[in-house]
C-alpha positions in Angstrom: 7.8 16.0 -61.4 5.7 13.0 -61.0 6.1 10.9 -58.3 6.7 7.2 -58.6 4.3 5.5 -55.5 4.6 1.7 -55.9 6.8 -0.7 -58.4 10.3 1.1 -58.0 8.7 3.7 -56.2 8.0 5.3 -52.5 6.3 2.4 -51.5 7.6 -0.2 -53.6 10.6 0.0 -51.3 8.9 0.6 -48.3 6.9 -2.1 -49.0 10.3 -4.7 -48.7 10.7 -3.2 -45.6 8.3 -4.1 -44.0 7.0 -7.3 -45.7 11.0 -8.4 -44.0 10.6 -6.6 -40.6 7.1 -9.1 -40.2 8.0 -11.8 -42.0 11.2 -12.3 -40.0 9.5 -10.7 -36.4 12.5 -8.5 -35.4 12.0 -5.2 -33.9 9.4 -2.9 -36.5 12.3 0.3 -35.7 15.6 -1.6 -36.5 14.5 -3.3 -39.7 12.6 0.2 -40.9 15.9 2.0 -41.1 16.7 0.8 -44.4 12.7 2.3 -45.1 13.3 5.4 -43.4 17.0 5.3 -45.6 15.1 5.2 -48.6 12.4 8.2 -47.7 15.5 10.5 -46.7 17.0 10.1 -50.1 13.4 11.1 -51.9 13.5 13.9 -49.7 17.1 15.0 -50.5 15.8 14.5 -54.3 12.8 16.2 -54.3 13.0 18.7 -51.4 16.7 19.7 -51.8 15.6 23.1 -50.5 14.7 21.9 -47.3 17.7 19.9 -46.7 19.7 22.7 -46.8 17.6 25.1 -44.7 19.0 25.5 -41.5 15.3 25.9 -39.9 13.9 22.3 -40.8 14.5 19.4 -38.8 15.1 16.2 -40.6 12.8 14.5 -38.1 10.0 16.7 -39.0 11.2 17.3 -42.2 10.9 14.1 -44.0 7.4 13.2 -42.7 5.8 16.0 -43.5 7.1 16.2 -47.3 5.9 12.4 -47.5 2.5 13.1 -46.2 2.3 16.7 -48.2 3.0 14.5 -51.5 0.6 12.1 -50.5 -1.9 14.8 -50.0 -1.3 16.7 -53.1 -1.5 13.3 -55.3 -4.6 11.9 -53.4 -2.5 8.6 -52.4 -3.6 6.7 -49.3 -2.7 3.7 -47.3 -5.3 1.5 -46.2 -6.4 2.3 -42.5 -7.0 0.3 -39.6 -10.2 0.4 -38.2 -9.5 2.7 -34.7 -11.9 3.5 -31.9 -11.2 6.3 -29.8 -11.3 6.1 -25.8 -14.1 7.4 -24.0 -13.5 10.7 -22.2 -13.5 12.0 -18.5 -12.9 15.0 -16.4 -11.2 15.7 -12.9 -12.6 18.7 -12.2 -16.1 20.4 -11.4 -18.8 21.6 -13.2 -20.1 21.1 -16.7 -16.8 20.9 -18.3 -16.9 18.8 -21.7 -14.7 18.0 -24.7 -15.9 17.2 -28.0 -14.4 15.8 -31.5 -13.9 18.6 -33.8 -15.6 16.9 -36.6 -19.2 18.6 -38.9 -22.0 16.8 -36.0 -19.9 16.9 -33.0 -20.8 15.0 -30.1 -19.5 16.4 -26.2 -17.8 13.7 -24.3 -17.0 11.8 -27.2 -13.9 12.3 -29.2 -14.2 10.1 -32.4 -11.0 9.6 -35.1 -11.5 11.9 -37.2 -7.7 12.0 -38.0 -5.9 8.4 -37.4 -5.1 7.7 -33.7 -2.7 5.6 -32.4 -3.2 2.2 -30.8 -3.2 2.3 -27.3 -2.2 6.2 -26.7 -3.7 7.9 -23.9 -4.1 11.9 -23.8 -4.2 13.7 -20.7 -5.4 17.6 -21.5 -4.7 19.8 -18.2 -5.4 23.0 -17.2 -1.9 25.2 -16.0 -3.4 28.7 -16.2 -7.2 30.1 -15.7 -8.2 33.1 -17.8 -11.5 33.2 -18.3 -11.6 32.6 -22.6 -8.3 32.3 -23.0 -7.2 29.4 -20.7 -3.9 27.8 -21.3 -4.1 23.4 -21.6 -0.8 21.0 -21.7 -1.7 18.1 -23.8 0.2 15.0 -23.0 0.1 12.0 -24.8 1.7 8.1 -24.1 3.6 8.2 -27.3 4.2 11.7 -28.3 5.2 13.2 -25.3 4.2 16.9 -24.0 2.4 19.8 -26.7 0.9 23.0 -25.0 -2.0 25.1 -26.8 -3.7 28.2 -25.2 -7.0 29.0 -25.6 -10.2 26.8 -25.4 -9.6 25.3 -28.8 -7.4 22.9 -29.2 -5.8 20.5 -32.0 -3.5 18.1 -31.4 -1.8 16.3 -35.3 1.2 13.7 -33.9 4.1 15.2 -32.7 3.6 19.0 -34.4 0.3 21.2 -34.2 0.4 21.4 -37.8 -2.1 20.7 -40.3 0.4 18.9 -42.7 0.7 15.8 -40.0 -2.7 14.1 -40.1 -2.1 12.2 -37.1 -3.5 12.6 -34.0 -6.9 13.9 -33.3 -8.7 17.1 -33.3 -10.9 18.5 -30.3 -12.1 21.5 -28.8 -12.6 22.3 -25.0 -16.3 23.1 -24.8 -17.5 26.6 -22.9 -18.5 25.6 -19.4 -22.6 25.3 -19.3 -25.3 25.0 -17.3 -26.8 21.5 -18.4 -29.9 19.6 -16.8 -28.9 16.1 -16.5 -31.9 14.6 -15.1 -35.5 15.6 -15.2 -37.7 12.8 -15.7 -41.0 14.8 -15.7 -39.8 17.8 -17.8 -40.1 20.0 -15.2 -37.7 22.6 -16.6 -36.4 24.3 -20.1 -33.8 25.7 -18.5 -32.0 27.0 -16.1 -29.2 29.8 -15.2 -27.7 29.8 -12.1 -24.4 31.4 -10.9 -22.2 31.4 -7.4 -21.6 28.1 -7.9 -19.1 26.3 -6.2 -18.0 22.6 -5.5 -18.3 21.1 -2.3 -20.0 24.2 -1.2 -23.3 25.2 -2.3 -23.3 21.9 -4.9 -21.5 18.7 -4.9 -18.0 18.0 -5.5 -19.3 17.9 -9.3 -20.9 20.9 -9.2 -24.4 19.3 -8.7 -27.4 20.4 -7.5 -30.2 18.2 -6.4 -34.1 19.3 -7.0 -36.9 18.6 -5.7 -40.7 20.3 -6.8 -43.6 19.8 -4.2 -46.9 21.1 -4.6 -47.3 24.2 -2.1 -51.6 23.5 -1.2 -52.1 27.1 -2.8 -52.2 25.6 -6.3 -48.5 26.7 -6.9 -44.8 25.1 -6.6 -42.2 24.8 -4.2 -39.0 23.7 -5.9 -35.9 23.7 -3.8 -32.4 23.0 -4.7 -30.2 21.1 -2.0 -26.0 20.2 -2.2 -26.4 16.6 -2.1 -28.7 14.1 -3.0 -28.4 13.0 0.7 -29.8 16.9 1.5 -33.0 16.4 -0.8 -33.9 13.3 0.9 -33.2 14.4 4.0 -34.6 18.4 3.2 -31.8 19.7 5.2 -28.8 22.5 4.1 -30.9 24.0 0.6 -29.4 26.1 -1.4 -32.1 27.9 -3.2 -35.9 27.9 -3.6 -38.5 28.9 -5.8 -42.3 29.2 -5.3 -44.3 29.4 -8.9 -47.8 28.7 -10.0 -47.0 29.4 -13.9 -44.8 28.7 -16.7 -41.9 30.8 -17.7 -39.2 32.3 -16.0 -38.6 32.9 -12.5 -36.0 33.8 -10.2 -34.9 31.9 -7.3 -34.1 33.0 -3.9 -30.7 31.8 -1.9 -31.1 29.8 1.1 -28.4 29.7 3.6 -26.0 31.8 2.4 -25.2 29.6 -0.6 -24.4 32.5 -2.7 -26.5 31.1 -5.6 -28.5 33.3 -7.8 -30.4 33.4 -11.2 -33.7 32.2 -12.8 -35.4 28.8 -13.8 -37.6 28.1 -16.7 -40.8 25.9 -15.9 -42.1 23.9 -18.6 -44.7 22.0 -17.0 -46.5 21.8 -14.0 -45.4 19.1 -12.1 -44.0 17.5 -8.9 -40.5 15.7 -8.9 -38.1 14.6 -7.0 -35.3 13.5 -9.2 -34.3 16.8 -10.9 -30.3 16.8 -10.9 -28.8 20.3 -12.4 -24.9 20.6 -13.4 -23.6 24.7 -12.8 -22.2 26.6 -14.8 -18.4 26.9 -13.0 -15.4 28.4 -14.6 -12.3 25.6 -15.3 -9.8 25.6 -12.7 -5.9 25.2 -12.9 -5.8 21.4 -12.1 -8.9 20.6 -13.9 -8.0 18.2 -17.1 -9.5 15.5 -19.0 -8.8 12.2 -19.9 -8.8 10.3 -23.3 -8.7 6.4 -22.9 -6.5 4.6 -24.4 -7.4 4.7 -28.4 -7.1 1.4 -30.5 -6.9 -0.2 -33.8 -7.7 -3.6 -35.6 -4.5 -3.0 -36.8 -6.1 -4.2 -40.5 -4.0 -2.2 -42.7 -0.6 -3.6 -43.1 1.5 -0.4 -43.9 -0.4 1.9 -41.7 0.9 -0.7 -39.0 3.9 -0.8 -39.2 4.4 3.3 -39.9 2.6 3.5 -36.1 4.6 1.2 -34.3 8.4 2.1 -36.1 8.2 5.3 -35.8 4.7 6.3 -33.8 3.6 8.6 -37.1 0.7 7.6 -39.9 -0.3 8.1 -43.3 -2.9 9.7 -44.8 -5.5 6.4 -45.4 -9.1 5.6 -46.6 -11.2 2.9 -46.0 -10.3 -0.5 -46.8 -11.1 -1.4 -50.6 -10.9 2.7 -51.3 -6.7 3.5 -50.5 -4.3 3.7 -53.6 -1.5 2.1 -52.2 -2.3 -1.5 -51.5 -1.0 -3.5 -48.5 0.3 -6.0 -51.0 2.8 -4.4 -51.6 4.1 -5.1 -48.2 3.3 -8.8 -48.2 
């Protein structure tokens, strides 16, 4: 049957809701139960079967049949304009998260579903296996939701795809990643036996440095600490090289490290910085900032802050259900 969206419809009465919950400044939950009224009795009308089934939960139940309706009949709310929280990590190593989006970026997770204002995530890591580690999400506003393995999603309150809230990201492989290397000394590099505060930094950082060795070849040597380089004490690894291409390093010390460089060019340096390649550790997590909105879109609004859920929404000028209709 067709659905009725504004006038007498979904959002037509929504739409009173609201316009008296802010016109009058009382609390956004205690004025929206005569919304939330409303959206239960389209639900018992048009989902009758999922009333009566003894696995659905009317808190999940009637938000996801909205949202599903709203999908299938291309309606949208107009959404705010939200920018995500930058992202950082406890542990060691080259551990990154990125936005699950086409062109991700790592360290950056962008909305590409609707976040809420102000919510934090915290993404932690309860059980090491290497491929298959097992993350608790936490967020301000929706509480606890655990995911295994190094993808994750995270939609509101459920891991479903039917709640467009939230936001999506995945848990990037650990890597080895040059992070500073001004002359373009190397291509790249694999190294393993790292550890933190052992044989790198309490990052999982290594600090290079390439001297010329008076035989027409290189001398590069990795140290701990940026404190070792300078002072050329406590190395970790060296290298000696008069050509390009790969070549494999030598411990020093003990440190346990081994693997092979790739030269590029034929240069000195001192300001090569290298981030291991170290497995996540239980403990480890990362951090979302908190998220937040120019709260522009009236109805999109007031859905966050009564009952911490959105809609799905376009850009503003683009949605089918106008924010009049709540003003």
């Amino acid at each position: 049957m067709a659905i009725t969206w504004t006038g007498a419809g979904v959002f037509g009465t929504i739409g009173k809701a609201i316009k008296e919950a802010n016109a009058n400044s009382v609390n956004a939950s205690a004025v929206g139960v005569s919304a939330r009224s409303f959206i239960r009795q389209y639900i018992l009308y048009n989902y009758r079967y999922l009333a009566e089934s003894t696995y659905q939960n009317w808190e999940d139940m009637w938000w996801l049949a909205l949202v599903a309706d709203m999908d299938d009949d291309s309606q949208t709310v107009n959404g705010n304009a939200v920018t995500a929280g930058a992202v950082t990590f406890s542990g060691a190593g080259t551990m990154a998260i990125q936005d699950a989006a086409a062109s991700p970026v790592a360290d950056q997770v962008s909305p590409t579903q609707m976040l809420l204002d102000d919510d934090v995530f915290r993404i932690e890591c309860t059980a090491a296996s290497a491929g298959n580690d097992t993350w608790v999400v936490n967020s301000m506003r929706r509480g606890r939701i655990s995911k295994t393995a190094r993808t994750a999603q995270l939609y509101g309150e459920e891991l479903t795809a039917d709640d467009v809230a939230g936001i999506s990201f995945t848990i990037l492989e650990p890597t080895d990643r040059i992070t500073a290397d001004p002359s373009s000394v190397l291509t790249s590099f694999a190294i393993t036996g790292g550890e933190k505060s052992v044989n790198s930094d309490d990052d999982g950082k290594l600090y290079v440095e390439v001297l010329a060795d008076g035989y027409g070849g290189y001398d590069m040597v990795g140290y701990p600490t940026s404190a070792d380089r300078t002072a050329k004490t406590n190395a970790v690894f060296s290298v000696n090289y008069s050509a390009t291409g790969g070549h494999t390093i030598s411990e020093e010390n003990s440190s346990g490290l081994a693997g092979t460089v790739t030269i590029q060019t034929l240069a000195t340096s001192s300001a090569i910085t290298l981030e291991l390649k170290i497995a996540y550790a239980v403990g480890d997590a990362f951090y979302v900032a908190a998220c937040t909105s120019d709260d522009g879109g009236v109805i999109q609004t007031y859905m966050r802050d009564a009952y911490s859920k959105t809609l799905p929404y376009d850009t503003t000028g683009s949605e089918t259900i106008a924010d009049s209709l709540a003003t």
